[in-house]
C-alpha positions, 0 to 999 in steps of 0.5 A: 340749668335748663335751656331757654325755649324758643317761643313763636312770634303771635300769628299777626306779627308773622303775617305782618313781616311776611306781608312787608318782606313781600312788598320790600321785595315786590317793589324793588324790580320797579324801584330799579328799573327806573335807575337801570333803564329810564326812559330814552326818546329815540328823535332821530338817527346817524348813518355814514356817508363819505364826500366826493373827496373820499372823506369818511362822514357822519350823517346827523339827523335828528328830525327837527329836534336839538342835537347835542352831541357825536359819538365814535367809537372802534367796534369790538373786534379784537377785544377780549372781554366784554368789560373792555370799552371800545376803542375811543375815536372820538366826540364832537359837541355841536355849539348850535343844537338847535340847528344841526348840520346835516352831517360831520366831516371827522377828518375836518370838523367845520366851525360848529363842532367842538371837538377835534379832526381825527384820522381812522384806521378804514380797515377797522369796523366803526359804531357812531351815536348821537345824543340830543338833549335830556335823554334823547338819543339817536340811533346807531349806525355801524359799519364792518372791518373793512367796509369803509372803503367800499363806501359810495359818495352820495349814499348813506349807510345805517344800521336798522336794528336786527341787520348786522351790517349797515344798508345803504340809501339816498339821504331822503330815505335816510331820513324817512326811516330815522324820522319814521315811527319805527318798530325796530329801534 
């Protein structure tokens, strides 16, 4: 019994899989980018601040635009994986995203927040966020182990992107730079 041969595809055949696996495969990179990273609009930025009765804030602004939600979270310190979520503080929704508050008072949210007052550890480092409506987003601001307590009332602190802790400023100049066309977001 003899084998059977193996016979070769006609040339044109070849080429044309070899021209689809190639646009398979240069298109998928783009296919995926649009569902690993859409478009995100940066409209503005969080900072922290504390009240003259030592009380821990976050300051919220989204530079005329709606402001949905606040986000708030334990830094990664003392966790052990990267797959590990950060420790949860907690979430406030604003019931008017139209006309943001100028700032939360986590201990003591106020009537146009959703969410409850919540009590933080002032030696644990801290990450906050914000969201406004369909992929906008603020800025993050972050602040050290320990760094809370050393907090001055009637400045704000916030996290320019590239500086590992928080800077501190006037609410003006706060709101320039979350309001500003910026290069480091």
């Amino acid at each position: 019994m003899r084998a059977r041969q193996h016979q070769e595809p006609p040339g044109r055949f070849r080429y044309a899989v070899r021209l689809a696996w190639a646009a398979l495969l240069g298109a998928l990179p783009v296919t995926l980018s649009g569902c690993i990273a859409p478009d995100i609009n940066v409209i503005g930025g969080v900072g922290f601040a504390v009240d003259d009765q030592g009380r821990l804030m976050v300051v919220v602004e989204g530079c005329g635009r709606p402001v949905v939600r606040v986000h708030m979270a334990y830094n990664r310190e003392g966790l052990t994986s990267d797959e590990e979520p950060n420790e949860e503080i907690g979430e406030w929704t604003l019931d008017d995203s139209q006309n943001p508050p100028a700032q939360l008072v986590i201990s003591d949210p106020g009537p146009e927040w959703t969410g409850s007052a919540v009590r933080i550890d002032p030696e644990r480092g801290v990450i906050a966020d914000g969201l406004g409506e369909r992929s906008d987003v603020l800025t993050q601001a972050s602040l050290a182990p320990g760094q809370i307590p050393q907090l001055e009332p009637g400045k704000v602190y916030y996290t320019p992107r590239g500086d590992p802790v928080a800077v501190a400023g006037t609410r003006a100049e706060f709101t320039a730079w979350a309001c500003s066309d910026r290069d480091d977001i």
